[in-house]
N, C-alpha and C positions, 0 to 999 in steps of 0.2 A: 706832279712828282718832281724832286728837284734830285738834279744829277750833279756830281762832280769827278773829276777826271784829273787824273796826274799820271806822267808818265817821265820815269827816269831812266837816261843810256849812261854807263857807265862801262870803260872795254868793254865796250861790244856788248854788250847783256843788257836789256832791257826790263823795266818794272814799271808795270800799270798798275792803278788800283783808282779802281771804281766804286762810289759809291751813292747809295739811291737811297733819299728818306719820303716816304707817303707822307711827310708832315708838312704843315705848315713852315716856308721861313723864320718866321720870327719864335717860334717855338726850338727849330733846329739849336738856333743864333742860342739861345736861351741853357738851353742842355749842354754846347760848349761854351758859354760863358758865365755860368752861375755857379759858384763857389762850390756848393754839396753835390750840384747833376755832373760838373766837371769827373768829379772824383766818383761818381758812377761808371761816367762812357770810357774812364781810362782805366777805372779796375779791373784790371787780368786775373782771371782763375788759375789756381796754381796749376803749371803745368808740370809733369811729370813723364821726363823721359822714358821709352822705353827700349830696351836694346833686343834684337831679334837675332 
């Protein structure tokens, strides 16, 4: 399993983000750098505020 890790302090606040793919590297590699899977792993589903 391949893990990666970042972690940013900014005043005081801190942000991690973790993440873990069961795949192969060179498949990972592949999904962020190939033209059409690019524009899969960054396409965001519309989000849709809502107020309570």
């Amino acid at each position: 399993m391949n893990k990666s890790e970042t972690t940013i302090t900014k005043n005081g606040r801190e942000l991690s983000i973790t993440r873990l793919f069961d795949a192969p590297a060179d498949l990972v590699w592949r999904a962020w750098t190939g033209p059409d899977l690019i524009k899969q792993c960054l396409k965001q589903k519309p989000v849709k505020p809502s107020l309570k």
